[in-house]
py3Dmol code that shows the C-alpha trace and the ligand (Angstrom):
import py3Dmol

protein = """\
ATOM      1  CA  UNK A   1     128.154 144.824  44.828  1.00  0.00           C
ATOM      2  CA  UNK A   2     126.373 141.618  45.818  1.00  0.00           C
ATOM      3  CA  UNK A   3     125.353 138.402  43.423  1.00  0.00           C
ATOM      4  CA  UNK A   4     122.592 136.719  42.478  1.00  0.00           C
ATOM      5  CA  UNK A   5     119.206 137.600  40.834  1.00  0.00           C
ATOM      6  CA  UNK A   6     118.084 139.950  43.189  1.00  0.00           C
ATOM      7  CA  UNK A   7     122.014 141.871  42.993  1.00  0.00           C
ATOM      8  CA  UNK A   8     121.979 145.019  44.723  1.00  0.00           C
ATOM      9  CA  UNK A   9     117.966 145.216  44.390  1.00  0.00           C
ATOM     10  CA  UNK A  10     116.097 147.044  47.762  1.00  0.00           C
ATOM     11  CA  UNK A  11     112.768 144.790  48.942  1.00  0.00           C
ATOM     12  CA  UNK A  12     110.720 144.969  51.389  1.00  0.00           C
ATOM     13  CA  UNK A  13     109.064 141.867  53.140  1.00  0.00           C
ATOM     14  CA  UNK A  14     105.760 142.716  55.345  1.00  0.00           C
ATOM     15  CA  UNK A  15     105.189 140.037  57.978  1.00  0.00           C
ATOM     16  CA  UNK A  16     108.676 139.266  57.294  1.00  0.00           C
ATOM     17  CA  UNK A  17     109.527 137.940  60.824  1.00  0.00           C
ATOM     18  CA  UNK A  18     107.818 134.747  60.432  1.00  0.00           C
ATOM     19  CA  UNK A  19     106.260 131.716  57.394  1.00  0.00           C
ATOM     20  CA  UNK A  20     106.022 132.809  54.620  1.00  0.00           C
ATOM     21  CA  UNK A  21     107.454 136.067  54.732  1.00  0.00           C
ATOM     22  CA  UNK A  22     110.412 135.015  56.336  1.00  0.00           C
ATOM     23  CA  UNK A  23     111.110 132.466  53.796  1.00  0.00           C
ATOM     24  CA  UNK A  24     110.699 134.842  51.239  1.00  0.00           C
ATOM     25  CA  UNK A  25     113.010 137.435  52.788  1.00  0.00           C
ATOM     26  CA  UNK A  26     115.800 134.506  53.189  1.00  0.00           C
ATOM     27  CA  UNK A  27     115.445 133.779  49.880  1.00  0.00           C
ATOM     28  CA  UNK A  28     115.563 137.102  48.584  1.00  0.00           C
ATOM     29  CA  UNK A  29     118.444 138.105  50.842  1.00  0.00           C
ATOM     30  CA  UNK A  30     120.879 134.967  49.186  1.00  0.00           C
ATOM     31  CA  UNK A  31     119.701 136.083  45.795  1.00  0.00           C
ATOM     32  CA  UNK A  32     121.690 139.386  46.925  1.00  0.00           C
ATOM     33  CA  UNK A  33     118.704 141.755  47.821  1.00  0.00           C
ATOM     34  CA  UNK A  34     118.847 144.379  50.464  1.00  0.00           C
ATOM     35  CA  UNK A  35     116.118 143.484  52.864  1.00  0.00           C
ATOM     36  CA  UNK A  36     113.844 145.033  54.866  1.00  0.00           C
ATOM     37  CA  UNK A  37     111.424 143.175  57.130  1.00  0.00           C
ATOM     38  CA  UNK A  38     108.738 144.910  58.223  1.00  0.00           C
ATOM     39  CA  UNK A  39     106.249 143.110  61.584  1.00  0.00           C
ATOM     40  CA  UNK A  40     104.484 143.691  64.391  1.00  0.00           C
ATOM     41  CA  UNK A  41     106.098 141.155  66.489  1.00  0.00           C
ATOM     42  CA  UNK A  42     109.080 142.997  67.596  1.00  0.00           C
ATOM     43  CA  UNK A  43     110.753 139.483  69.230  1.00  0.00           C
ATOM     44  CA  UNK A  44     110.572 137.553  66.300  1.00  0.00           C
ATOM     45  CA  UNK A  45     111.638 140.273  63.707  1.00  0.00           C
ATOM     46  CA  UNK A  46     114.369 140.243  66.177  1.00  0.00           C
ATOM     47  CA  UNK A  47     115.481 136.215  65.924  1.00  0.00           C
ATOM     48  CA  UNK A  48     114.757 136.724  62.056  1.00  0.00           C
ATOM     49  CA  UNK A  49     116.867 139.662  61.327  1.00  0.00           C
ATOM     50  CA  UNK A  50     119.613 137.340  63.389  1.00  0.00           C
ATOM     51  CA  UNK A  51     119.047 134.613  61.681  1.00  0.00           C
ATOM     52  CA  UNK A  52     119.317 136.317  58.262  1.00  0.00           C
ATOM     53  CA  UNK A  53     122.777 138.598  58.984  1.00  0.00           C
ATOM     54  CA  UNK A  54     122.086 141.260  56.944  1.00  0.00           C
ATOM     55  CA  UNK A  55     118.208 142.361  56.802  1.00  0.00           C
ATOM     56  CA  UNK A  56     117.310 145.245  58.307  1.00  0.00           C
ATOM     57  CA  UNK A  57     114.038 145.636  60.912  1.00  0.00           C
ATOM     58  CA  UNK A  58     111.134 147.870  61.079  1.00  0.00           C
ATOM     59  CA  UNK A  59     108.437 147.245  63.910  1.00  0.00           C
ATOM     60  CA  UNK A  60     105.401 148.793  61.867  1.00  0.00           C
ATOM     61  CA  UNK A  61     101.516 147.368  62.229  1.00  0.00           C
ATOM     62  CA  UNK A  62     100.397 147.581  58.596  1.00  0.00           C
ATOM     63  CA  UNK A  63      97.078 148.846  59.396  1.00  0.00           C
ATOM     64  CA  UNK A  64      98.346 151.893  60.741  1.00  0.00           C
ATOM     65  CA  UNK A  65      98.805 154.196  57.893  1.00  0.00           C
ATOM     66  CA  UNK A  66     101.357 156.742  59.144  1.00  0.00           C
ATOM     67  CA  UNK A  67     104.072 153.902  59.703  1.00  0.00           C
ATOM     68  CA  UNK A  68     103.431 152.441  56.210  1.00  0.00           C
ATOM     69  CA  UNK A  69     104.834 155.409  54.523  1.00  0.00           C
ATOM     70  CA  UNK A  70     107.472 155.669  57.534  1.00  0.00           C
ATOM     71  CA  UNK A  71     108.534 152.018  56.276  1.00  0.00           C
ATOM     72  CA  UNK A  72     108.607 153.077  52.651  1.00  0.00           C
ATOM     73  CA  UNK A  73     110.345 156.295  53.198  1.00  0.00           C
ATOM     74  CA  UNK A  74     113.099 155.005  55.871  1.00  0.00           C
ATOM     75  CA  UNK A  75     114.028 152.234  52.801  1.00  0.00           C
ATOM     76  CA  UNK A  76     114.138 155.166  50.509  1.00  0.00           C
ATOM     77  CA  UNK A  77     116.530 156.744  52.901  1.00  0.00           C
ATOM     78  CA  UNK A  78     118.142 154.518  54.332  1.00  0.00           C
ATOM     79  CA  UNK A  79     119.010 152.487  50.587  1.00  0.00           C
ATOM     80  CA  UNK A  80     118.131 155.170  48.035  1.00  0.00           C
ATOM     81  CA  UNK A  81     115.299 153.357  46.525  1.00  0.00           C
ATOM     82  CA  UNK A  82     112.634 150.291  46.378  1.00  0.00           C
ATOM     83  CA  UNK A  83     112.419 147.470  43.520  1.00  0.00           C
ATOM     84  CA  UNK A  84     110.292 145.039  45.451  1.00  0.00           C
ATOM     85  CA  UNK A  85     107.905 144.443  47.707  1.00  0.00           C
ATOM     86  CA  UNK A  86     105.970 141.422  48.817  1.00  0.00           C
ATOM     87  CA  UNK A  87     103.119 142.720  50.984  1.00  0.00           C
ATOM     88  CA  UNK A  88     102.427 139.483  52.688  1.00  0.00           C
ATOM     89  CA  UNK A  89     101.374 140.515  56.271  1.00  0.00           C
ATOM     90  CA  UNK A  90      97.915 139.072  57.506  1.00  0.00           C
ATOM     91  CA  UNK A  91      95.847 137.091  59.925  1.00  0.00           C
ATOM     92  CA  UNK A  92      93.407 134.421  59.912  1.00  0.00           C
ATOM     93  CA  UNK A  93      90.640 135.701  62.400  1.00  0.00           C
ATOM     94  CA  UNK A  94      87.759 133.498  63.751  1.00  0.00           C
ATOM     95  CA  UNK A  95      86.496 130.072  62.664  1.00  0.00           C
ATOM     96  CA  UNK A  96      82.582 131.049  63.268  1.00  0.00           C
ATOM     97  CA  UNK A  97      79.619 131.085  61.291  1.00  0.00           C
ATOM     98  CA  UNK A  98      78.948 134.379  59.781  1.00  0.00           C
ATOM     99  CA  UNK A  99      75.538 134.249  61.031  1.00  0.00           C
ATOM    100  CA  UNK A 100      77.379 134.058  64.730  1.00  0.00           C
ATOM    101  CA  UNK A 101      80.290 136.757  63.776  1.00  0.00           C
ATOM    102  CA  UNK A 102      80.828 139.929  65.723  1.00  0.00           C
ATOM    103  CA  UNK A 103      81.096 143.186  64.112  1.00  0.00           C
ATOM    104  CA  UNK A 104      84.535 143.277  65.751  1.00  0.00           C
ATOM    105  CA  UNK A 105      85.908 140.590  64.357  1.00  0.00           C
ATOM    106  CA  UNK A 106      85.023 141.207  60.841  1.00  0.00           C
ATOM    107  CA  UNK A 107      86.404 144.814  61.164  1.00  0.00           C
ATOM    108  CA  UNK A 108      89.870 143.040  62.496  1.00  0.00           C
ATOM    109  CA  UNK A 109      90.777 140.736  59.610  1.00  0.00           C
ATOM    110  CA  UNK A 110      89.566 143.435  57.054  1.00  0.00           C
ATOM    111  CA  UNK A 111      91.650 146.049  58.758  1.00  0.00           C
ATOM    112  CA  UNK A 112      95.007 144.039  58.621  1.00  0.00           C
ATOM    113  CA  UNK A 113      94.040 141.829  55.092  1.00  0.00           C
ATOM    114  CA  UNK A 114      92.341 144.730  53.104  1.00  0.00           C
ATOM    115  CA  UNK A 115      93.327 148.177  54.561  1.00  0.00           C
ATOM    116  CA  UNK A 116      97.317 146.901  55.522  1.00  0.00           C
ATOM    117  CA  UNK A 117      97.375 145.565  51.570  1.00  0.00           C
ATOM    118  CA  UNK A 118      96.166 148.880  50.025  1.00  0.00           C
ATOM    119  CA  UNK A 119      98.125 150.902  52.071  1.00  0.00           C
ATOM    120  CA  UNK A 120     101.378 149.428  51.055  1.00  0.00           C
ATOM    121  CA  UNK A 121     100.387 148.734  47.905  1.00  0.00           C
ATOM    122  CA  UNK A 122      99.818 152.558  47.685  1.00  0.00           C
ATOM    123  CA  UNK A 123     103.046 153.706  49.736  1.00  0.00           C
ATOM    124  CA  UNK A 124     105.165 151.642  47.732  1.00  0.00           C
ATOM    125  CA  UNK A 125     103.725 152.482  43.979  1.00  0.00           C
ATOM    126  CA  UNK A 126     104.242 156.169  44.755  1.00  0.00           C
ATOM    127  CA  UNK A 127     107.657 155.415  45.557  1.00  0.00           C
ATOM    128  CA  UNK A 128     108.193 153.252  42.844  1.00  0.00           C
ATOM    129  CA  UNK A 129     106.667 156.100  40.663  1.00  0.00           C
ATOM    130  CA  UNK A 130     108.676 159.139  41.895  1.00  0.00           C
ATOM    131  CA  UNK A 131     112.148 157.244  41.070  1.00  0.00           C
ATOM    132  CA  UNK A 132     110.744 156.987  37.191  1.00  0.00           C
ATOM    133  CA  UNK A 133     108.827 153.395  37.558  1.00  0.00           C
ATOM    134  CA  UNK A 134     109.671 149.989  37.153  1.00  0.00           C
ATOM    135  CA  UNK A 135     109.331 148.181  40.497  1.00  0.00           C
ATOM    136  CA  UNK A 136     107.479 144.584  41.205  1.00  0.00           C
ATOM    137  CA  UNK A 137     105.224 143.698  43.793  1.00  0.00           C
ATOM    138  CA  UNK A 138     103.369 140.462  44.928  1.00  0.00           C
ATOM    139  CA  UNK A 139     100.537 140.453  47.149  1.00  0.00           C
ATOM    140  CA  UNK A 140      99.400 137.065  49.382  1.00  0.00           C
ATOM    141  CA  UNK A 141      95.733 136.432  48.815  1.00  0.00           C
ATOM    142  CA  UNK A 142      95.049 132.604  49.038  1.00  0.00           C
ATOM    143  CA  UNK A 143      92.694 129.734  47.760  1.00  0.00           C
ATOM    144  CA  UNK A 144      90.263 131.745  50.108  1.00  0.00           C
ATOM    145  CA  UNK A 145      90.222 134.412  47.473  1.00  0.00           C
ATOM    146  CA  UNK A 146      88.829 132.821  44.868  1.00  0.00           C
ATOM    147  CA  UNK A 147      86.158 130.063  46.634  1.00  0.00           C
ATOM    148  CA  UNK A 148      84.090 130.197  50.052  1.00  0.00           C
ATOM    149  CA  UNK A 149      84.860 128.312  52.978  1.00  0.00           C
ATOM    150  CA  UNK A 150      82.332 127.518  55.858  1.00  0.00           C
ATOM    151  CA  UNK A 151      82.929 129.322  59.374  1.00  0.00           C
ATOM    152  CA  UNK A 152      85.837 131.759  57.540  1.00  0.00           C
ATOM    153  CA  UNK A 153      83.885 134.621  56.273  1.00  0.00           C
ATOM    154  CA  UNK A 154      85.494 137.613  57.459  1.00  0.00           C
ATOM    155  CA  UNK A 155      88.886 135.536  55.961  1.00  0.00           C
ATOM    156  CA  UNK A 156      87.363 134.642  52.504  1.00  0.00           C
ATOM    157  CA  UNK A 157      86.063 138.014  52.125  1.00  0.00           C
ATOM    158  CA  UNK A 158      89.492 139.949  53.124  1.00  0.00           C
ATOM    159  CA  UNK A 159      91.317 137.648  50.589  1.00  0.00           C
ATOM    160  CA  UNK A 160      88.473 138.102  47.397  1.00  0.00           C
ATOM    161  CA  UNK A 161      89.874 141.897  48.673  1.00  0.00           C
ATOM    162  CA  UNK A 162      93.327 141.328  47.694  1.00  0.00           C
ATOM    163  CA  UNK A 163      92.706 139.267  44.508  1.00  0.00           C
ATOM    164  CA  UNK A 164      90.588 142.600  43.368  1.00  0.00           C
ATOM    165  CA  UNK A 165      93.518 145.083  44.862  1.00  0.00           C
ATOM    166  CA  UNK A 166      96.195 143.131  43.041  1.00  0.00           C
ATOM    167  CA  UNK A 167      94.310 143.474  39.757  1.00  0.00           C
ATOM    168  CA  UNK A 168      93.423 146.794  39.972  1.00  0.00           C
ATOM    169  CA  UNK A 169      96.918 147.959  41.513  1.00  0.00           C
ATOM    170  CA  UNK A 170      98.677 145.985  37.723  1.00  0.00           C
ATOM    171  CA  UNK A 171      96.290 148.001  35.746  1.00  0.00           C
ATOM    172  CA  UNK A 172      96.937 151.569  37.710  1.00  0.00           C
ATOM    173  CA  UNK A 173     100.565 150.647  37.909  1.00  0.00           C
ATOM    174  CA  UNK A 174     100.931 149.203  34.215  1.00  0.00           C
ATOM    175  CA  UNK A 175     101.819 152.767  32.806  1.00  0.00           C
ATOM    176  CA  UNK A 176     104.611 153.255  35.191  1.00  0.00           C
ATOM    177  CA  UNK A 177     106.112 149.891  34.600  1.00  0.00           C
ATOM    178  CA  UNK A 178     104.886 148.982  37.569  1.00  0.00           C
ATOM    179  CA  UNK A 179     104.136 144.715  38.068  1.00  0.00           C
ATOM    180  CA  UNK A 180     101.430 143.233  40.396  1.00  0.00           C
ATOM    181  CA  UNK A 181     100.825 139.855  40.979  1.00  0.00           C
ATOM    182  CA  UNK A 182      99.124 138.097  43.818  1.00  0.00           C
ATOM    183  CA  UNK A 183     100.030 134.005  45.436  1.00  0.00           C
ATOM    184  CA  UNK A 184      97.076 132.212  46.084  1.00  0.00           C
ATOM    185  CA  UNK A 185      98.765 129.204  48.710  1.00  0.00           C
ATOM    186  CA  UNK A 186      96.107 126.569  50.065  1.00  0.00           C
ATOM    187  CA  UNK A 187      97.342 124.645  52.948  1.00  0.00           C
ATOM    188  CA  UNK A 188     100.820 125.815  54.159  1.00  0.00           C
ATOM    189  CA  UNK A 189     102.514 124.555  56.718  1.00  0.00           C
ATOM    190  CA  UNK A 190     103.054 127.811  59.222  1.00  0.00           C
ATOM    191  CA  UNK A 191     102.281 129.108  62.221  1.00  0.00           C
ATOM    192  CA  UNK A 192      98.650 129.968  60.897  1.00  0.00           C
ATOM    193  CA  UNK A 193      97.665 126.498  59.784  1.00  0.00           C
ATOM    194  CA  UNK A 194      98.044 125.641  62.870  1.00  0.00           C
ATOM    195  CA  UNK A 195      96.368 128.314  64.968  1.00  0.00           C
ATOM    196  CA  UNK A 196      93.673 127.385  62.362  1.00  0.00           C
ATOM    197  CA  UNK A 197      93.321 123.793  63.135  1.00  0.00           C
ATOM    198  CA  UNK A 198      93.369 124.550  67.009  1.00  0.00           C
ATOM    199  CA  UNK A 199      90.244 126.199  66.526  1.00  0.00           C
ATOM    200  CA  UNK A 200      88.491 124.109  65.025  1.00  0.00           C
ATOM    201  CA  UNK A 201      89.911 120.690  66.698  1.00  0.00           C
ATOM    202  CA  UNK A 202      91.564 121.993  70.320  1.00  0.00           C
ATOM    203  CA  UNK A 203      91.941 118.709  71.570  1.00  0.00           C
ATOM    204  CA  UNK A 204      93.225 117.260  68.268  1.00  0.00           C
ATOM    205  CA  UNK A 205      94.763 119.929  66.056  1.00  0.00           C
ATOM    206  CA  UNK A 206      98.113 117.630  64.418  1.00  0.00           C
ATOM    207  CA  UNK A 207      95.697 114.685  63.416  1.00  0.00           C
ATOM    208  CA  UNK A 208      93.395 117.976  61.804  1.00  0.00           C
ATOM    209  CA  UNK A 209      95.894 118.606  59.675  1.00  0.00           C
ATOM    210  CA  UNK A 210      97.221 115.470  58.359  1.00  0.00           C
ATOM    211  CA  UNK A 211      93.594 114.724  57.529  1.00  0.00           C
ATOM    212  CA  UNK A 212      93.512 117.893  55.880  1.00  0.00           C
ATOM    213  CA  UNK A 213      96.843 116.956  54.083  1.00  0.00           C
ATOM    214  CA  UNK A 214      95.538 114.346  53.005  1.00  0.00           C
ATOM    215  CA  UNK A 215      92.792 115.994  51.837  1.00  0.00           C
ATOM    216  CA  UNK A 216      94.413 117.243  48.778  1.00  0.00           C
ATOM    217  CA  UNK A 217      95.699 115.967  45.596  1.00  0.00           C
ATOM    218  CA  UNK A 218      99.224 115.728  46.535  1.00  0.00           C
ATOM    219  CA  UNK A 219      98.595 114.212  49.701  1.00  0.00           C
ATOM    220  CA  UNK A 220     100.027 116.771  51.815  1.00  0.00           C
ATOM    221  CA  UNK A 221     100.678 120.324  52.754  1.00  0.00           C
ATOM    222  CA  UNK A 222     103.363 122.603  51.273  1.00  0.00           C
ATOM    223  CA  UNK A 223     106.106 124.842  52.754  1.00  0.00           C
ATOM    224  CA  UNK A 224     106.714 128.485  53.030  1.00  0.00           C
ATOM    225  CA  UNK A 225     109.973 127.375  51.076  1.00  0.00           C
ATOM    226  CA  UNK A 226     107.525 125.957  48.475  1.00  0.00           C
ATOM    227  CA  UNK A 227     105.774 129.427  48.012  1.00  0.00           C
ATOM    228  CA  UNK A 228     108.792 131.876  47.906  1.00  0.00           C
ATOM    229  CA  UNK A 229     109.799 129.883  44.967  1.00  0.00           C
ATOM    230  CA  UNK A 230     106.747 131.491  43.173  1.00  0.00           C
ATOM    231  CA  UNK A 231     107.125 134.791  45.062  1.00  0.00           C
ATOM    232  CA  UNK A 232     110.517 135.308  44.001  1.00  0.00           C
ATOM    233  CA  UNK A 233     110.110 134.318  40.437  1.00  0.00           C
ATOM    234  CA  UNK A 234     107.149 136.699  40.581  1.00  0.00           C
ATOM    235  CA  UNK A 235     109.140 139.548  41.842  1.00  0.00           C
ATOM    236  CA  UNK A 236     112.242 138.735  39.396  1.00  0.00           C
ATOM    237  CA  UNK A 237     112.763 139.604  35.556  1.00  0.00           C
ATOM    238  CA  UNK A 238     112.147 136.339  34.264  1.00  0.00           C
ATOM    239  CA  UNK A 239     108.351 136.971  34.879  1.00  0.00           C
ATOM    240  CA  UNK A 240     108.757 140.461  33.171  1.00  0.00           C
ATOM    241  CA  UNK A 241     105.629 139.987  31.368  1.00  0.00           C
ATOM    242  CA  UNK A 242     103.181 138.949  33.852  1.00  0.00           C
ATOM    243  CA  UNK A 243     100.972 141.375  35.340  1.00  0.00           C
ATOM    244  CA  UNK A 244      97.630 141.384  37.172  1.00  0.00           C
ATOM    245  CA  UNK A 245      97.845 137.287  37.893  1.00  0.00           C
ATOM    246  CA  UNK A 246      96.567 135.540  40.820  1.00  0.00           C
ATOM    247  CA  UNK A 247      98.514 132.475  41.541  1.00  0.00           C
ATOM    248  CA  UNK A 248      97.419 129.054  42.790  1.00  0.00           C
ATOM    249  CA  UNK A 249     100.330 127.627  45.377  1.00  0.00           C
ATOM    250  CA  UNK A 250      97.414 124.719  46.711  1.00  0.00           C
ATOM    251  CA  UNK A 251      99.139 120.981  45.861  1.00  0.00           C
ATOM    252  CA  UNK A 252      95.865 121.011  43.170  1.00  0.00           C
ATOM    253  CA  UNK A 253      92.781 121.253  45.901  1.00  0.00           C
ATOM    254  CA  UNK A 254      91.141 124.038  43.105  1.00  0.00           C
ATOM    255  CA  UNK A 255      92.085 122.183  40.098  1.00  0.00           C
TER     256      UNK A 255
END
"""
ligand_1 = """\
44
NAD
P 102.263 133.669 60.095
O 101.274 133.960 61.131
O 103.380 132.706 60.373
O 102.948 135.008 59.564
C 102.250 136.224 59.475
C 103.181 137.347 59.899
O 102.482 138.587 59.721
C 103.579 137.264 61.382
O 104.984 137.436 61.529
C 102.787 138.387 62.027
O 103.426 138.970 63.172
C 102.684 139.380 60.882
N 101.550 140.309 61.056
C 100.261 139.979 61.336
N 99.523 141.089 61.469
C 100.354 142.142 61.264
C 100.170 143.554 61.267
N 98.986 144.101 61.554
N 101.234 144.344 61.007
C 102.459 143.811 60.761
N 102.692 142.477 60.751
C 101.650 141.649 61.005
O 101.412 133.123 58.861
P 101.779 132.819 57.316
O 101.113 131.558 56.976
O 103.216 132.999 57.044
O 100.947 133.998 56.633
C 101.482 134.896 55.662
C 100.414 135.243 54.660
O 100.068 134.038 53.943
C 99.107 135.779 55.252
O 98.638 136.849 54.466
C 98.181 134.598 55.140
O 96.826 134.998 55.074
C 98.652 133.947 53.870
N 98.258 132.557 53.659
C 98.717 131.578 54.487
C 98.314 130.265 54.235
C 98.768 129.112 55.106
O 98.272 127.984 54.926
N 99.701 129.309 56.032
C 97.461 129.960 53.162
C 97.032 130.993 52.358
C 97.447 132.293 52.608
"""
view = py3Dmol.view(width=600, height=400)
view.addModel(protein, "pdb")
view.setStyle({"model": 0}, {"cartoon": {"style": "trace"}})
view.addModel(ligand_1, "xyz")
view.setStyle({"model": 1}, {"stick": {}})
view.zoomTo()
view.show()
């Protein structure tokens, strides 16, 4: 028996090796979850699962559909069931006009944001289904799902996706007992915001983002700690009756 909120509860974390998903999987492993990180970046899932002691680590690409349900059914095996999943996983893709954009480019960040989304969303709510319902789930949109952005189309668009998968998924899941929710963060401190600001400042990309920082009503960007506080008091009983939300993390930029 563990302790905590999470006590003896089975998750699984999808770009779990790094940001966000990593701090959400830390947190969720101290609050006495069974973890299971699933990410393409078989080094860093590596350090993470280290770091963490007692997570366990599946190399999966969320777009590919077969390994989704591998993921979902090796949990099931491997810990008897699933109570929740944040299906976090994504990329940013280019900083170009869409009138510029290749066709490639679009299909990328719509194949990993939209298609890796609904196929765990789908993988897991079957599984949550066949052991009698209940279950919560929290998908990552961002601010970029609910306003435009210049040069970030094929990103905008992927996330407006997931704000419309997470509603959908609480009303198809609501009958089961199923949850879905969806975090909206603005500007994170991670990896991403970084490989973000390099594109569109390469010789300058630190100053980029304390401008941006300061940019915002808060005066300056948050932390992947910042948003598993929300994620985990998504996924957790004290939000038992919230369903279908979509939730700003963004230090007030959309207020
Ligand atoms: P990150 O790049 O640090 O983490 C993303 C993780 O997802 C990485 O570990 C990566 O290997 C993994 N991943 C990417 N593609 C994958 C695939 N096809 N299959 C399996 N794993 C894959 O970035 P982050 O900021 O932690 O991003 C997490 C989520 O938060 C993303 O969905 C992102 O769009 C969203 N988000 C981030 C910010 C921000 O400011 N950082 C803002 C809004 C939304």
């Amino acid at each position: 028996m563990s302790e905590g909120r999470f006590a003896d509860q089975v998750a699984i974390v999808t770009g779990g090796a790094a940001g966000i998903g990593k701090a959400v999987a830390t947190r969720l492993a101290t609050d006495g979850a069974h973890v299971v990180l699933v990410d393409r970046d078989e080094a860093q899932l590596e350090k993470t699962v280290t770091t963490l002691g007692t997570a366990t680590a599946i190399v999966a690409d969320v777009r590919d559909e077969a390994a989704v349900a591998d993921y979902v059914r090796r949990t099931v095996a491997d810990y008897g069931r699933v109570d929740l999943f944040f299906n976090n996983a994504g990329i940013e893709g280019p900083r170009t006009s869409i009138i510029d954009l290749d066709t490639t480019d679009f299909d990328r960040v719509m194949s990993v944001n939209v298609r890796g989304v609904f196929l765990g969303l789908r993988e897991v709510m079957r599984a949550f289904r066949s052991q009698g319902g209940g279950g919560a789930i929290v998908n990552t949109a961002s601010m970029a799902g609910i306003r435009g952005s210049r040069r970030f189309s094929p990103y905008v668009a992927s996330k407006h996706a997931v704000v419309g998968l997470t509603r959908c998924a609480a009303l198809d899941g609501a009958e089961f007992g199923i949850r879905v929710n969806a975090v909206a963060p603005g500007l994170i401190d991670t990896r991403m915001l970084r490989a973000i600001a390099e594109q569109d400042a390469p010789s300058h990309p630190e100053e980029l983002i304390s401008q941006m920082a300061q940019d915002t009503p808060l005066k300056r960007s948050g932390t992947a700690d910042e948003v598993a506080n929300m994620v985990t008091w998504l996924l957790s009983s004290e939000a038992s009756y919230i369903t279908g939300t979509i939730n700003l993390i963004d230090a007030g930029l959309n207020a």
